[in-house]
C-alpha positions in Angstrom: -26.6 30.8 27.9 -27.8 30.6 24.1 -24.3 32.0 23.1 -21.9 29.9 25.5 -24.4 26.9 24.3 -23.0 27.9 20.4 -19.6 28.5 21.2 -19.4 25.0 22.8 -21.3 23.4 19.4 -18.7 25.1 17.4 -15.6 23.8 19.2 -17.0 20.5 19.4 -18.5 21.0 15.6 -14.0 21.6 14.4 -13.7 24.4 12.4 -16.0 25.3 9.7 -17.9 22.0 10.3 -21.0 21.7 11.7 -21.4 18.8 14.2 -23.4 15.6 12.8 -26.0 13.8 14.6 -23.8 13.0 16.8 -22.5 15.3 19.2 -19.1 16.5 18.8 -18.5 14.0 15.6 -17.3 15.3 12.2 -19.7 15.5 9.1 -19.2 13.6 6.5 -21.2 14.2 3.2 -22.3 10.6 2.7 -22.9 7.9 4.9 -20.9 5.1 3.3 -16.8 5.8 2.8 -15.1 2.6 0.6 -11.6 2.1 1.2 -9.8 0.4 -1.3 -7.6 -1.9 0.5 -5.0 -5.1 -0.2 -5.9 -9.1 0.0 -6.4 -11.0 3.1 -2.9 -11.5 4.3 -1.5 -8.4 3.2 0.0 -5.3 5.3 -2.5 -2.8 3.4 -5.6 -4.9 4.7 -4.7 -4.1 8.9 -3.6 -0.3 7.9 -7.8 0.0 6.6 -8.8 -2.3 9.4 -7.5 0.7 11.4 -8.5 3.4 9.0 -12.3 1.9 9.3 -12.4 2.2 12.8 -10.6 5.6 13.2 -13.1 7.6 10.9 -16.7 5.8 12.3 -15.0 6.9 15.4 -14.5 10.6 14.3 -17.0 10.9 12.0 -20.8 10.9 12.8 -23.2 8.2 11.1 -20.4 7.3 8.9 -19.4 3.7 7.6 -16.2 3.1 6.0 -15.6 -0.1 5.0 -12.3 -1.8 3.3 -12.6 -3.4 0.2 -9.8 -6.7 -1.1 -7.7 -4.8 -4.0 -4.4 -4.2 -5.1 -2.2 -1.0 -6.4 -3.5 -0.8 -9.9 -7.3 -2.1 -9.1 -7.7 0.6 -6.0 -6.7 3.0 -8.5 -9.0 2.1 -11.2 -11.4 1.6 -8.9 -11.3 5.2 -7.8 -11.5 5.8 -11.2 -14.5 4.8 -11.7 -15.8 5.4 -8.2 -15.9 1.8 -7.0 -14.2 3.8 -4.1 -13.5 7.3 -2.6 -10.0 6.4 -1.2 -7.7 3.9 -1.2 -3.9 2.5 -1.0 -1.6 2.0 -4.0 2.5 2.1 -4.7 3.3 6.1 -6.2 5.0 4.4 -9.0 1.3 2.9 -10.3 -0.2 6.6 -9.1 2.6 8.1 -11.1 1.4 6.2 -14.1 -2.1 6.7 -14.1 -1.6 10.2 -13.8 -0.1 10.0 -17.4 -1.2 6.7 -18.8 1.6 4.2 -19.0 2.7 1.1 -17.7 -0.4 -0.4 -16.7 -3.0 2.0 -17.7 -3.7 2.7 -21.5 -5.1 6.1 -20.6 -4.4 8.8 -18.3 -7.0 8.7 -15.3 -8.0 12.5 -14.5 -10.2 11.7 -11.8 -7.3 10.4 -8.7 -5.6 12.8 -6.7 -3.2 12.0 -4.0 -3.9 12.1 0.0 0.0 11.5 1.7 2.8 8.7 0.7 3.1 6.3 3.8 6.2 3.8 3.8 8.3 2.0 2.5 7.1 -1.6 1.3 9.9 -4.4 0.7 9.6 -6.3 -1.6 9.8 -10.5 -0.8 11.0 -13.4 -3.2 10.5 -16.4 -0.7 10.8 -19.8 -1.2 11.1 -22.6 1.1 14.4 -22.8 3.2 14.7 -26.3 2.4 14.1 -25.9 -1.8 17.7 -26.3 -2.3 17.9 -25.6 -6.1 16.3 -22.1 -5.6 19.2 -19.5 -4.1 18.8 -16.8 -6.6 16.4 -15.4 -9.5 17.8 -17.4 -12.5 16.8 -20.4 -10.3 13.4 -19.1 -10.4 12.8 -19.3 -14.2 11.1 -23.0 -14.3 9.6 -22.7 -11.3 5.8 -22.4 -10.4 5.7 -18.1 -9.0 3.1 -16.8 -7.2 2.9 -12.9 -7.8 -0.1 -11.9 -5.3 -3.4 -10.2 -6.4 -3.4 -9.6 -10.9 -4.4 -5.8 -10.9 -1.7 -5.4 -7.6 1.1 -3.4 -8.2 3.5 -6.1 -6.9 3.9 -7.9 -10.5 4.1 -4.7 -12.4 7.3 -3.7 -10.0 8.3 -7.7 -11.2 8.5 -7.8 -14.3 10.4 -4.5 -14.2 12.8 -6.1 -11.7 13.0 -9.4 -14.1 13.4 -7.3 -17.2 16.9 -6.0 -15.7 17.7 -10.0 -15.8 16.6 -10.4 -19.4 13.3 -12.4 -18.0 10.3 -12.5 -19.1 6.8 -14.2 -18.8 7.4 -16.0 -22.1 10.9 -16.8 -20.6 9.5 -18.3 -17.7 6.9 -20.6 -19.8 9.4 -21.3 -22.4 11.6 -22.8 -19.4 7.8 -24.6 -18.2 7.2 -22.5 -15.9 4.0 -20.9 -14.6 2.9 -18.0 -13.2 -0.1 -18.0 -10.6 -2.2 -15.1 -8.8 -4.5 -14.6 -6.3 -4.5 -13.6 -2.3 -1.5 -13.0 -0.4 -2.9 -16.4 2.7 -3.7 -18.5 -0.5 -0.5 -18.2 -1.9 1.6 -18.8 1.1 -0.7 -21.9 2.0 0.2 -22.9 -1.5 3.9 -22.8 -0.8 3.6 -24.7 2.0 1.1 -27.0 0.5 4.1 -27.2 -2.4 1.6 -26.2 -5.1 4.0 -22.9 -5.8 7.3 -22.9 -5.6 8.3 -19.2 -5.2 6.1 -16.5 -3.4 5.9 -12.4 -4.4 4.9 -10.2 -2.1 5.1 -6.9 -0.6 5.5 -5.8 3.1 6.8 -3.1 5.5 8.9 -5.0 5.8 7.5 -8.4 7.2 4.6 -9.7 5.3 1.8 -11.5 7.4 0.8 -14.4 5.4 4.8 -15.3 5.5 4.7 -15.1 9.2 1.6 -17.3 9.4 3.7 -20.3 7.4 6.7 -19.5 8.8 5.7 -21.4 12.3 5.7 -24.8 10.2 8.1 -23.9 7.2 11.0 -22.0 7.4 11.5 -19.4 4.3 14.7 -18.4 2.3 14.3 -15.4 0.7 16.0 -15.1 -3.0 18.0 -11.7 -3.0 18.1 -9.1 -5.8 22.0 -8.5 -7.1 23.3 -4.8 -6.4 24.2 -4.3 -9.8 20.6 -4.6 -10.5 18.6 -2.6 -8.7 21.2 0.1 -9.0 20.3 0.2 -12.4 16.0 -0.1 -12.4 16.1 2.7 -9.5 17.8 5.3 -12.2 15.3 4.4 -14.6 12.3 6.7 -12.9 9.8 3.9 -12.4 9.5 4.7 -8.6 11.2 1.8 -7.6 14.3 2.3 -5.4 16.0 -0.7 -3.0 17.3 -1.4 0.7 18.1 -4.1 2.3 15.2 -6.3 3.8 16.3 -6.2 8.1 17.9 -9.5 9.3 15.4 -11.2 11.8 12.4 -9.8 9.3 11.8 -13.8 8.8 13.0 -16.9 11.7 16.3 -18.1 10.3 16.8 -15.3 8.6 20.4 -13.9 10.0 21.3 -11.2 7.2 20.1 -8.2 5.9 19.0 -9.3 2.5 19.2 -6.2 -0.6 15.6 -6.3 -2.5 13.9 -3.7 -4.2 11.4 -1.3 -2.6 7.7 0.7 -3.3 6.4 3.4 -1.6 2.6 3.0 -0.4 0.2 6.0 -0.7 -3.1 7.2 0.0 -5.3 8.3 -2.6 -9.1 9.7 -3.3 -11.1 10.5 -5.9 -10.3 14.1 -7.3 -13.8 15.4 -6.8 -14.3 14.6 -3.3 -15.3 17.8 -1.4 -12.5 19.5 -0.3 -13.5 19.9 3.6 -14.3 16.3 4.1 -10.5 15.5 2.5 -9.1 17.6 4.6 -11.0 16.7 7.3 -10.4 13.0 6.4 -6.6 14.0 5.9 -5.9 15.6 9.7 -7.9 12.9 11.5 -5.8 10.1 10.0 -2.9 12.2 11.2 -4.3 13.0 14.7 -4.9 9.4 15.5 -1.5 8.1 14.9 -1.7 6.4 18.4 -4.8 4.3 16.9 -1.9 3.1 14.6 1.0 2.0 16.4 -1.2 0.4 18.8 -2.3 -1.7 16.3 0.3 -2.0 13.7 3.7 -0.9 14.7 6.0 -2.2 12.0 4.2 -0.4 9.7 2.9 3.3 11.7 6.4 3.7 12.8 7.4 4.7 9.0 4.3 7.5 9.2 5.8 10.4 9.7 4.7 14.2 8.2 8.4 14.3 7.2 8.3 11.9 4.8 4.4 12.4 3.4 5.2 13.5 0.4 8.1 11.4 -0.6 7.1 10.1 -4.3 4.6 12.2 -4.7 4.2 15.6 -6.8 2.5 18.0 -4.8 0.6 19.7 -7.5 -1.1 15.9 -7.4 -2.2 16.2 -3.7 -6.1 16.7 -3.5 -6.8 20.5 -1.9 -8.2 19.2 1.1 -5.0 17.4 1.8 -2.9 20.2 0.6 -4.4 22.6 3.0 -3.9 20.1 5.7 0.1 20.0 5.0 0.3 23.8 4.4 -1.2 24.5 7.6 1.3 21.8 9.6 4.4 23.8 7.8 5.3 20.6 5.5 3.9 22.9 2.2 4.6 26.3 1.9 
């Protein structure tokens, strides 16, 4: 009986692991796991919603909780442990790595978890704004660009630069650029306190489809010629074509530019728990597509490290992938 009894605690215990307090739960090795996540309004901020829920499930004692962020703040934030895991675009992940674009030192402590999907890019203005159809038209204009330390205006202003714009161009023309969460600056569009609205999505962003009921949008497309051009320049910016029907009244596909969103976690995070961390988010994909479909349908092991260097991955991710046949 003793030894059936320990066989049993050492299925339900996975692996190596031994079982928490609670029976047949994962151990984790602290009780509190931050989750660097978007603003309110934002796709990122349902995906940790989820993310929350999935580990307290598997994991015994544990609470995760999502904290509002952006690309660049997650992963400064991780950076200075703020927060053990967290979502960001691999072109910011790329550049901490090495210290450019927004960071003015190379951050040693982030590692990489898996690269998750796609995220479209949206310039939306009001449908009836008739004097805004394509980005010169937004150069006097009052732009919203979503959370500061996101990486949303960092992928703009590259984007702008291939049209010779600027953020002195657009003041110089008088006009003004704001910030801030993803619901306040739709309700600011609709409220016609901004004119234009940034933001990123997979590909439908939620604040849009909250205004969307009252005011229909018209989203400003990117010229071919253009994001041809930024996606050979190796920021990790490539394009597509945002799907007709994305937006009400939208009838066209409509070519913008495109991120890649990815998980990351502190580097020194114990190597068990990420790998533990790494195969239940993988295991509980049904947790995902029940709750946001438009976005879990794009999380697929076949595409989990697109973007991302795998001599970045964290170990305990790594061994996940090797054992799943996606690393050899």
């Amino acid at each position: 009986m003793i030894i059936c009894t320990s066989l049993i605690l050492a299925a339900c215990g996975g692996g190596n692991n031994e079982a928490s307090g609670e029976e047949g739960k994962l151990t984790a090795p602290s009780k509190f796991l931050r989750i660097g996540s978007g603003p309110m309004g934002s796709g990122w901020f349902p995906i940790t919603t989820v993310m929350s829920e999935v580990y307290m499930d598997e994991f015994g004692g544990l609470n995760a909780s999502q904290l509002e962020g952006g690309s660049t703040a997650n992963l400064k934030s991780l950076d200075v442990g703020d927060v053990e895991i967290g979502l960001n675009y691999t072109s910011d992940f790329a550049d901490a790595i090495v210290g450019e674009g927004s960071f003015d030192k190379p951050l040693k402590t982030v590692t990489g978890i898996a690269s998750l999907y796609p995220v479209y890019q949206t310039i939306a203005t009001l449908k009836k704004k008739d004097d805004i159809n394509k980005i010169e038209d937004i150069v006097d204009k009052h732009i919203f660009l979503g959370p500061k330390d996101g990486g949303g205006p960092v992928a703009f202003w590259k984007m702008m630069d291939e049209y010779g714009i600027d953020e002195k161009t657009i003041k110089a023309a008088g006009g003004k650029i704001s910030y801030g969460s993803y619901n306040d600056g739709a309700s600011m569009m609709a409220d016609g306190n901004v004119d234009v609205f940034l933001g990123g999505g997979g590909p439908a962003i939620a604040a849009l489809q909250e205004i969307e009921m009252t005011n229909e949008l018209k989203i400003i497309p990117i010229d071919q010629d253009k994001l041809e051009s930024i996606n050979e320049k190796g920021f990790g910016i490539a394009y597509d074509n945002l799907p007709a029907g994305t937006y009400k009244g939208q009838d066209e596909d409509v070519p913008t530019y495109t991120m890649v969103a990815m998980l990351t976690a502190q580097k020194d995070l114990d190597e068990e728990y990420v790998y533990n961390l790494t195969k239940v988010f993988w295991e509980n994909m049904d947790s995902f597509e029940a709750q946001i479909p438009e976005r879990a349908k794009y999380f697929t092991l076949e595409t989990v490290l697109d973007g991302i260097d795998p001599e970045t991955l964290h170990p305990g991710a790594k061994k996940y992938y090797e054992e799943q046949g996606v690393l050899k």
